[in-house]
N, C-alpha and C positions, 0 to 999 in steps of 0.2 A: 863166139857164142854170145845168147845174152842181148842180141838189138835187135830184141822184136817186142811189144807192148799189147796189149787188148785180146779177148775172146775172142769173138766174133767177128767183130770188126777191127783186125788184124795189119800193125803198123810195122815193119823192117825197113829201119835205115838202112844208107851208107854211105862210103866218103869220107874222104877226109879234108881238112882245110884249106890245103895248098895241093889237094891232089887235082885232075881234070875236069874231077863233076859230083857230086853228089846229091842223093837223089833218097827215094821210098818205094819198096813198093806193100801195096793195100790190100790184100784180101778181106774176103766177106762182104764187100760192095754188091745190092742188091741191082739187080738188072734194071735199065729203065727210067735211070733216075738224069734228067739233063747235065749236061757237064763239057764243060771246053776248058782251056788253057787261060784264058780272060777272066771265067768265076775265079779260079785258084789266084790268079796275079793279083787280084783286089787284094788278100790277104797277106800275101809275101811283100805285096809294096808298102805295106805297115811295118814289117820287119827289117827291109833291108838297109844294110849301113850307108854312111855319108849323105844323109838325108839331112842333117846340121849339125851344130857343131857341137852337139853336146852328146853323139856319135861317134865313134869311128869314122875313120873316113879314109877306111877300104871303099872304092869304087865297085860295086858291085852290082848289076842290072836282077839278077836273081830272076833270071825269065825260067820260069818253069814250064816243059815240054813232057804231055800226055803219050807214051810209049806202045800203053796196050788197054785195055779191058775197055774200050770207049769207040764205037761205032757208031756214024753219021749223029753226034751229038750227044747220046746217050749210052749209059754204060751197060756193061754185056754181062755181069756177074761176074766175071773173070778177074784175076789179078790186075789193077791198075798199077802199074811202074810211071812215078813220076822223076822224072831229072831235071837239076841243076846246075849249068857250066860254074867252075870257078872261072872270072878273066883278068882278078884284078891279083896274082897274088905275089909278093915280095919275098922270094923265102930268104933271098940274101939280108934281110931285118931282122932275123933268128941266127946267123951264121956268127954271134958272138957267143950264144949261150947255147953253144951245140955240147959243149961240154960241161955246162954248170945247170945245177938245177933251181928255179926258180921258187922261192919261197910262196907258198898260200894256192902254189898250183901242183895238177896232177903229172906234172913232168917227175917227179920222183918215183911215185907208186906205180906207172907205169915202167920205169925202168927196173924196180925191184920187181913187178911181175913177170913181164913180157923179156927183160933184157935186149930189147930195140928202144935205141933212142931217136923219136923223129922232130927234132926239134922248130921245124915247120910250121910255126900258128899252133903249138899244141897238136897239130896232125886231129887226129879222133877226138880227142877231148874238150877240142876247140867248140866255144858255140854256135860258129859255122854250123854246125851240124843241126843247128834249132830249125835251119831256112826248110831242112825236109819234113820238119812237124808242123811247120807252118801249111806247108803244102797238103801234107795230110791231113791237115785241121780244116782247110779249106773244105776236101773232098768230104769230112764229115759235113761240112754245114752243109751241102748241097744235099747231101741224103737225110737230116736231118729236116731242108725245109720242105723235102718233099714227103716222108714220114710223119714229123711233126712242127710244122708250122708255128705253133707256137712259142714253141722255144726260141729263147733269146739270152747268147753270150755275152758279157761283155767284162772286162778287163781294166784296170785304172791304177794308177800309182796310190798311197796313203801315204806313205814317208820317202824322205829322202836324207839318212845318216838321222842326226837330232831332230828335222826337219818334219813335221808333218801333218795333213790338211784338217781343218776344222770342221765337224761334219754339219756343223750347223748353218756350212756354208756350200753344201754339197750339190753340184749338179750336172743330171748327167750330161746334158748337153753342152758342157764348158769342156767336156772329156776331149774331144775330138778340134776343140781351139789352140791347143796347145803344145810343145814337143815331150811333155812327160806325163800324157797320158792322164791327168791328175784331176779332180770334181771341184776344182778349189779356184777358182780365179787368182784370189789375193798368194794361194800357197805357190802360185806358177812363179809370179814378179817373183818371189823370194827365193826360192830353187835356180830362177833363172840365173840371176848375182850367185849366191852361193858356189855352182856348179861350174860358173867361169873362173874362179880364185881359183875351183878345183884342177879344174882342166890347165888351166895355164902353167900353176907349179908341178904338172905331169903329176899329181897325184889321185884317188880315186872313192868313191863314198859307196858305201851298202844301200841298199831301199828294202822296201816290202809291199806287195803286188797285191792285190785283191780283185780273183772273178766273182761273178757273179750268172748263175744259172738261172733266168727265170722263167717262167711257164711249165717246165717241167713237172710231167706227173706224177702222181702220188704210184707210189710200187717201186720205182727202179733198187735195184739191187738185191740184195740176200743177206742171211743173217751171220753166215757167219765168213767164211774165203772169200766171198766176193762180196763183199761190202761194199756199197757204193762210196762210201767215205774215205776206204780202206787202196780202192783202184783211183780216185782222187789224188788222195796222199801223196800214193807209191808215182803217179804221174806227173804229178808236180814238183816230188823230190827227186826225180831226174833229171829236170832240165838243171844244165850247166850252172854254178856257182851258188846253188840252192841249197840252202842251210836247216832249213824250219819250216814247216808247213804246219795250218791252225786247222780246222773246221769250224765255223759258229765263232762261238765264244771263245774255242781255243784255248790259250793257257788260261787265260783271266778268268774263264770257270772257276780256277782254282781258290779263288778268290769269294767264291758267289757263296750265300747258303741253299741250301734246296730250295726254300721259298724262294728265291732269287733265280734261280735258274731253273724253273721251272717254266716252261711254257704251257700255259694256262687254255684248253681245249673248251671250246662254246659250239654248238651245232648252228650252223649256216643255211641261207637258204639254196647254198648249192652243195651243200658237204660241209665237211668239221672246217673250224675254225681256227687258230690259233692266235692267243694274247699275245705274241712278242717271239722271237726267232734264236734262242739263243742255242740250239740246237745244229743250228744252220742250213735246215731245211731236211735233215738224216736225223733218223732214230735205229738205234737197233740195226744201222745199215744200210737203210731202207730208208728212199726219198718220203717226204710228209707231202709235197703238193707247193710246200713253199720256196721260196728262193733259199738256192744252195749257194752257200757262201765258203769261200774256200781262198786263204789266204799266205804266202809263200815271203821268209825272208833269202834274199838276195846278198852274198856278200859283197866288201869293196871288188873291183879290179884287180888279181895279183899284180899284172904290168904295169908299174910305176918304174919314174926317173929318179925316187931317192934310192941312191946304194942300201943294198940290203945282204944281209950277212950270209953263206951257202956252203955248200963243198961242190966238188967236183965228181963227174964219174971215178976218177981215182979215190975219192975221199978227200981226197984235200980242201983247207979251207978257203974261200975265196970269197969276190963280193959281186954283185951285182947288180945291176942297171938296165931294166927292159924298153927297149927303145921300138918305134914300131908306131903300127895303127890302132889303138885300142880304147874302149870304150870307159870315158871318165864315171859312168854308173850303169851299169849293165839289166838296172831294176827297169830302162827306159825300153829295150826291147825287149824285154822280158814279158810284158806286156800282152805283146801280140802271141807271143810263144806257152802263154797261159790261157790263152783262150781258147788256143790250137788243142791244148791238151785235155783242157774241158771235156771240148767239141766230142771229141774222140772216144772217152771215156763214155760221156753221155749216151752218143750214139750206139755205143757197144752195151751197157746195160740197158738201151730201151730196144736192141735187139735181143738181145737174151732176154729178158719180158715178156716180150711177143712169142720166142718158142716156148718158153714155160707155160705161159698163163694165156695169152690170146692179148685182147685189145683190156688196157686198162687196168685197174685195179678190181681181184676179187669178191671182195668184200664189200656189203652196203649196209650201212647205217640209219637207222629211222625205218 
């Protein structure tokens, strides 16, 4: 139960880590829209591991194969089933802690549910499972740029552990120079040391992710179940090891006085205006026209090489040691897997838009 995400445009995983494939399939894909196996790959080869070293480095090609809803180039309305082979997977690297459970991970809670233990890469829980939101992220941009053009994702590191970038040195075009995603030139060199001490003594650091929605029009969402901010959120606090999701201002609102965080409205010579975003581009639910900003913390890695304290399936006390492929900051592909989710969300509230209301926002001003 439970792993299917979106309205309209409707996401079901599956899969698991070390199983033979995993994959999504897509309903609500409107007919017509171009699409092959190449658009999707641009986006999964953001995501996938052992790209360097401050990755995993599971071998993993993550070639994604189009199954169904896509005839001679474009898609048919129908279900889009995308798949995944696994071909890199070690399970014998789990075969010590088939009986112990791993502190800061979901190997417990799943054995207190289910009472199957698959200790395989986490099995389901593993963020493996992100390579099929990548893919379905993909298939939203593709109907998004053919719906709305304008819109533009994008994704980036702010911190990493104490670690994090200067906005006054922000930009976007440094994003795509670097391996951690980050607007920061100066904050990269310093993450880059940092993250090696990390990685060497087998231990692991949290981050916090920041997309970014822009173009996006004013209407999407509702006021109150479907909140745009609200299927944000809920989208973002699923992906794997995610602790905290903000909108706008986020906590530090709490901080602001009303005159402070108020975003100050002037009429424009294309539409309303606004002074300053600390709203994050949602009011009431409901996109403003502005950039939606929406931000996610990341915990460390549970898999580290220092012993750490546990019990066993029996309960008994024991200690542990996770040895393996895993990712010294998990905030680095996380990245790609927040954009994916965006995508997704976006394109599902400016489908329901369009059966509600028609093209656009109702309402005119002046």
């Amino acid at each position: 139960m439970f792993n299917s995400f979106g309205h309209i445009f409707r996401v079901t995983t599956w899969g698991e880590s070390h199983g033979p494939a995993l994959g999504a399939t897509v309903d609500g894909v409107p007919p017509g829209v171009k699409l092959d196996a190449a658009m999707l790959q641009h986006w999964l080869d953001r995501r996938k591991p052992g790209q360097n070293r401050f990755t995993t480095q599971r071998r993993e090609p993550d070639q994604v194969k189009i199954l169904s809803g896509v005839y001679e180039g474009e898609t048919t309305g129908t279900p889009v089933q995308l798949m995944i082979e696994n071909t890199d997977q070690r399970s014998k690297d789990y075969s010590d802690i088939a009986e112990k459970f791993r502190p800061g991970h979901a190997d417990i809670t799943y054995w207190l549910k289910y009472g199957i233990r698959d200790p395989r890469g986490g099995g389901r829980s593993s963020a493996r499972e992100t390579a099929a939101r990548v893919a379905a992220g993909g298939l939203a941009r593709a109907v998004l740029k053919a719906l709305a053009p304008s819109i533009e994702i994008r994704g980036y590191m702010t911190r990493m552990g104490k670690h994090e970038i200067d906005r006054a040195r922000f930009d976007w075009d440094e994003i795509e120079r670097n391996p951690f995603w980050v607007p920061d030139a100066e904050a990269a060199k310093t993450w880059e040391g940092y993250l090696d001490g990390l990685r060497k003594a087998g231990s692991s650091v949290g981050a916090e992710v920041e997309v970014v929605v822009r173009g996006a029009p004013a209407g999407l969402g509702a006021p109150v179940y479907a909140k745009l901010d609200t299927d944000l959120a809920a989208a973002m606090m699923s992906i794997n090891a995610v602790k905290g999701v903000e909108i706008g201002e986020g906590m530090a609102a709490a901080m602001l006085t009303g005159e402070e965080n108020a975003d100050e409205i002037a009429m424009g010579p294309n539409g309303p205006e606004f002074s300053s975003n600390h709203a994050g581009g949602i009011l009431g639910g409901i996109s403003t026209g502005q950039d939606i900003v929406v931000r996610f913390a990341v915990k460390p890695t549970s898999s580290i090489l220092t012993p750490r304290r546990t019990i066993t399936r029996a309960g008994e006390p024991a200690e542990i040691v996770t040895k393996g492929r895993h990712d010294p900051c998990v905030g680095i592909r996380a990245v790609p897997v927040g954009e994916a989710m965006a995508a997704c969300v976006i394109l599902d509230h400016l489908l329901m838009h369009r059966a509600q209301v028609g093209e656009g926002p109702r309402g005119r001003i002046g």
